[in-house]
C-alpha positions as semicolon CSV with decimal commas, in nm:
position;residue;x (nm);y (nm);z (nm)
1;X;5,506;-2,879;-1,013
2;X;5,523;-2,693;-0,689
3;X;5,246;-2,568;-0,500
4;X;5,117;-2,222;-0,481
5;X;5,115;-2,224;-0,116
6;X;5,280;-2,466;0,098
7;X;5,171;-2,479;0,480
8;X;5,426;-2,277;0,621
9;X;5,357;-1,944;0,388
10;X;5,021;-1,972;0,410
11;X;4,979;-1,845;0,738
12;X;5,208;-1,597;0,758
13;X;5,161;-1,475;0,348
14;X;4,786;-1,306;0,387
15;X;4,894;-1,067;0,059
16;X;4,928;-1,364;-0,180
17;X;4,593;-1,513;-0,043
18;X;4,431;-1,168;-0,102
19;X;4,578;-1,162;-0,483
20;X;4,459;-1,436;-0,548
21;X;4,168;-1,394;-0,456
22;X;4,152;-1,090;-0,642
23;X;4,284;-1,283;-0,927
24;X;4,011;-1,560;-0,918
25;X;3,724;-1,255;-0,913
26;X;3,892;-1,067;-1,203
27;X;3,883;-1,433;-1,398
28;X;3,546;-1,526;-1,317
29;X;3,458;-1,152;-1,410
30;X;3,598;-1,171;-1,720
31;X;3,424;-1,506;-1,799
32;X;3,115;-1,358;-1,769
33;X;3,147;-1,030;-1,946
34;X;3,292;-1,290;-2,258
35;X;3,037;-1,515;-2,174
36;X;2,760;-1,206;-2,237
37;X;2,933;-1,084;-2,594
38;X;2,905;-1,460;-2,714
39;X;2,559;-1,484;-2,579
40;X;2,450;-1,162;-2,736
41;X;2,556;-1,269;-3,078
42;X;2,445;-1,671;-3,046
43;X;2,127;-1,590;-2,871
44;X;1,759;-1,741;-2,966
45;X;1,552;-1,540;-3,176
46;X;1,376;-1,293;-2,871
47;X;1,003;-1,218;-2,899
48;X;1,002;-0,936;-3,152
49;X;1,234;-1,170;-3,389
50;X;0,948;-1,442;-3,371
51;X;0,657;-1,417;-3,622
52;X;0,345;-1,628;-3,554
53;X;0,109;-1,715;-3,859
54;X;-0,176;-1,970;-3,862
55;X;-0,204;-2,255;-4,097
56;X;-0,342;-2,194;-4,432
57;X;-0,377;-1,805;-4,326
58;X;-0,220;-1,463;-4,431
59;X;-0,028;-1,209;-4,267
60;X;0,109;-0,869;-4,449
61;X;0,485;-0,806;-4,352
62;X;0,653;-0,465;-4,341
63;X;1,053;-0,532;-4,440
64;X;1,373;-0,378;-4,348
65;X;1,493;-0,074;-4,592
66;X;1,682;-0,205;-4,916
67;X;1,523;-0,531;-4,934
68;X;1,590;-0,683;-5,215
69;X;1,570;-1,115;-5,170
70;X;1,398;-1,322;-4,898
71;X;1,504;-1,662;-4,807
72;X;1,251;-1,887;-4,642
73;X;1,437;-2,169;-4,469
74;X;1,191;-2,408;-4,542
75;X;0,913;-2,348;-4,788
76;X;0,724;-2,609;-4,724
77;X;0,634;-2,470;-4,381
78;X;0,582;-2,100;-4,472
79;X;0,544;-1,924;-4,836
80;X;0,614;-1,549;-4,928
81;X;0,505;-1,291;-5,192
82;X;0,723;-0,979;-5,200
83;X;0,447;-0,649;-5,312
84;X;0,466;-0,313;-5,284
85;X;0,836;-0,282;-5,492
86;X;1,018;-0,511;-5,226
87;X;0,856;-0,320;-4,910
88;X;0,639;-0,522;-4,773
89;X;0,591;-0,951;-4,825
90;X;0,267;-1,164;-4,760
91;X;0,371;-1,461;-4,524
92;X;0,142;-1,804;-4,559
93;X;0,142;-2,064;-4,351
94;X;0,114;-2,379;-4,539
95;X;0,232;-2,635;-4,280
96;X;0,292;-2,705;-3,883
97;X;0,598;-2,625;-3,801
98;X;0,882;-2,372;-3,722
99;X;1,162;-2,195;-4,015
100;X;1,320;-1,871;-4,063
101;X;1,316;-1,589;-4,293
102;X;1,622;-1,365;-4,442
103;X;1,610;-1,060;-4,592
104;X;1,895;-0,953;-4,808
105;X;2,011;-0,573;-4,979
106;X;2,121;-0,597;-5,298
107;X;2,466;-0,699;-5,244
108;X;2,395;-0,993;-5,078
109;X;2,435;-0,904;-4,710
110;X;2,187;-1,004;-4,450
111;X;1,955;-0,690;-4,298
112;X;1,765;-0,911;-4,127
113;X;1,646;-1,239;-3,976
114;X;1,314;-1,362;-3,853
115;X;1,228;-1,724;-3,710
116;X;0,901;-1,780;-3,817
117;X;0,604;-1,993;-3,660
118;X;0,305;-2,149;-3,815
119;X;0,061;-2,284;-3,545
120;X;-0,304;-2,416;-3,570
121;X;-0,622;-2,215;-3,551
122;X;-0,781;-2,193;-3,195
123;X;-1,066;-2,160;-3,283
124;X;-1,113;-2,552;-3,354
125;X;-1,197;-2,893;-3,281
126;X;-1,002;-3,184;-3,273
127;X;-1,149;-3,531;-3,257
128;X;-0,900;-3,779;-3,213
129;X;-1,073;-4,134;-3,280
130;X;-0,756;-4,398;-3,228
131;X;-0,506;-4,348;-3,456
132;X;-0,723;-4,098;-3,673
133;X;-0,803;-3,740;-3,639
134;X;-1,110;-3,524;-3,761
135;X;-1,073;-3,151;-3,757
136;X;-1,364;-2,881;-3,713
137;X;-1,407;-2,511;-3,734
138;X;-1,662;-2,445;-3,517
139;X;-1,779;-2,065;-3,567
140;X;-2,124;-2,092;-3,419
141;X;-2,170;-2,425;-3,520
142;X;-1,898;-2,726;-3,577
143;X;-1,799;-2,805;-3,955
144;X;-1,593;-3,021;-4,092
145;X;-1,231;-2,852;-4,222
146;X;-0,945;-2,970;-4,356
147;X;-0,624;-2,961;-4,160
148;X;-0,240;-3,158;-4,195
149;X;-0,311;-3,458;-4,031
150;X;-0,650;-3,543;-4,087
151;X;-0,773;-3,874;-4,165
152;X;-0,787;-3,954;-4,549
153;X;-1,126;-4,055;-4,557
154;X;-1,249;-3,757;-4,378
155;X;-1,074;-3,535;-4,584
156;X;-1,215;-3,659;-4,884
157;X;-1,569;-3,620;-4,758
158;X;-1,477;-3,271;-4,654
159;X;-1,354;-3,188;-4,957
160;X;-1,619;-3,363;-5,197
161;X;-1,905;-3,160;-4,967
162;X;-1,652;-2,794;-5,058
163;X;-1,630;-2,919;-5,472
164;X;-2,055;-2,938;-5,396
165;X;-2,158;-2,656;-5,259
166;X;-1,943;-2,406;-5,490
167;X;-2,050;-2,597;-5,785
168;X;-2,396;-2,509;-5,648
169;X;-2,283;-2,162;-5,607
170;X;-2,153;-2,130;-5,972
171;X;-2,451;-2,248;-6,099
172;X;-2,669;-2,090;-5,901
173;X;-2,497;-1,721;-5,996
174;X;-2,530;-1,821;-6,361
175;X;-2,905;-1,784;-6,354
């Protein structure tokens, strides 16, 4: 293959240098301006596409025009319940994690796409002890909750002292 420029022409050919350089510009130009459609289409979900819940919490969704299905990604992370004749959806978190939500018109054909984001309350306490964890909600005072992750044993307690005080409830409203 022969070179573009041997010694000789080089010095005396200052036009070819010059359209070349003009070439190499107009190249890396154009790899950018491709580079920006591809980003534009592959890009992460931006802020607005990003919907935060909290853990065993509820949030009340508006939805695009002409929904008509919703796909959760994963359902064990998030849950949905379309009200209001397909206009708005109720969005649960029901485990840690990250998934994403679809909404589809009648034909089948996405109208829109949401990555959603379940994240723990911040309003609590963590007690790690070893390998175990203990959660509390501590709104004035610190009680025990239940929370993914929590030790077995503490759970049960937690949930044994719940099944007690609205069986005392029930029975107290009875009289």
């Amino acid at each position: 293959m022969a070179p573009i420029a041997t010694p000789e022409s080089s010095t005396s050919n200052a036009p070819v240098r010059s359209r070349m350089k003009t070439a190499r510009w107009v190249s890396i130009a154009s790899a950018a301006i491709l580079g920006a459609i591809v980003a534009s289409h592959a890009a992460p979900a931006s802020a607005a596409d990003t919907i935060a819940v909290v853990l065993d919490q509820a949030k009340v969704l508006q939805l695009p025009p002409n929904t008509a299905t919703i796909i959760v990604g994963n359902p064990l992370i998030a849950d949905i319940t379309m009200i209001n004749r397909n206009t708005q959806l109720i969005l649960t978190g029901k485990s840690f994690g990250q998934t994403n939500m679809i909404a589809l018109d009648r034909k089948g054909n996405s109208i829109g796409e949401s990555t959603v984001i379940v994240r723990a309350a911040k309003t609590g306490l963590l007690v790690q002890r070893g390998l175990t964890q203990e959660t509390y909600s501590c709104e004035p005072r610190c009680q025990p909750t239940i929370t993914l992750g929590d030790d077995p044993k503490f759970t049960r307690g937690a949930i044994t002292a719940v099944t007690a005080r609205s069986s005392a409830v029930s029975t107290a409203s009875k009289n």
